[in-house]
C-alpha positions in Angstrom: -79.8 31.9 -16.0 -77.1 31.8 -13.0 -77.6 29.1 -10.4 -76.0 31.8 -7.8 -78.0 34.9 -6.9 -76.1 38.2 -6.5 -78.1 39.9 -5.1 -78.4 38.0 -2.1 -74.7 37.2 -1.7 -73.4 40.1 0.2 -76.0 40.1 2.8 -75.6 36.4 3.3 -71.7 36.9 4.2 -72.0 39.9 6.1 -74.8 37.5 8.4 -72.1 34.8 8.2 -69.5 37.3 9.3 -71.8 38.4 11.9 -72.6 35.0 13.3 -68.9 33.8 13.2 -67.6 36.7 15.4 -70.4 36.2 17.9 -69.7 32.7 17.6 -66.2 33.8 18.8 -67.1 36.0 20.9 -69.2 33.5 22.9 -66.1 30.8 22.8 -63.6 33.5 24.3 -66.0 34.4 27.1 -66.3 30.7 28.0 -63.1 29.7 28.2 -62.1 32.9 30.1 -65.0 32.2 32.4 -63.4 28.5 32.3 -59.5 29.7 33.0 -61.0 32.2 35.9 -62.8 28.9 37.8 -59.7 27.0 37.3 -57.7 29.3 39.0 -59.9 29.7 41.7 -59.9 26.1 42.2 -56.3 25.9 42.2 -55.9 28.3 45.1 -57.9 26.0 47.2 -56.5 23.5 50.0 -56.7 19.7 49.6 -59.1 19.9 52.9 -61.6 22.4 51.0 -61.4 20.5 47.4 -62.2 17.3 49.4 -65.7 18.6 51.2 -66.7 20.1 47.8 -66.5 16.6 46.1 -63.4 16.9 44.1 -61.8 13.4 43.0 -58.4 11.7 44.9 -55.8 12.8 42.3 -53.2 10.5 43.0 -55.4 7.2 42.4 -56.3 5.5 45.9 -59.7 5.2 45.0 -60.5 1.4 45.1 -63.8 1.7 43.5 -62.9 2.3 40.0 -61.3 -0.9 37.7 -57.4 -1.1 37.0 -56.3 -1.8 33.5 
């Protein structure tokens, strides 16, 4: 007697086929969706990035500890 079934083997990979490209899928949308924010973002003004609540990048802020 086989540990294994066959006969539910080559459903089982095509559903783990299935899931891994929709898996993919989903990861390539988000990091598009991810890059096209960015980019929006970066063709902002200091000025506009300020009043929406983006950080200081250069590191003035006095609130947070040194190390």
């Amino acid at each position: 007697m086989s540990f294994f079934s066959l006969e539910h083997s080559p459903r089982s990979g095509r559903s783990v086929l299935a899931a891994s490209l929709i898996g993919l899928r989903a990861r390539t949308v988000a990091s598009w969706k991810r890059h096209r924010a960015e980019k929006a973002l970066a063709g902002l003004s200091y000025e506009t990035l300020k009043d929406i609540g983006f950080p200081v990048a250069d590191g003035s802020n006095k609130n947070t500890p040194t190390r």
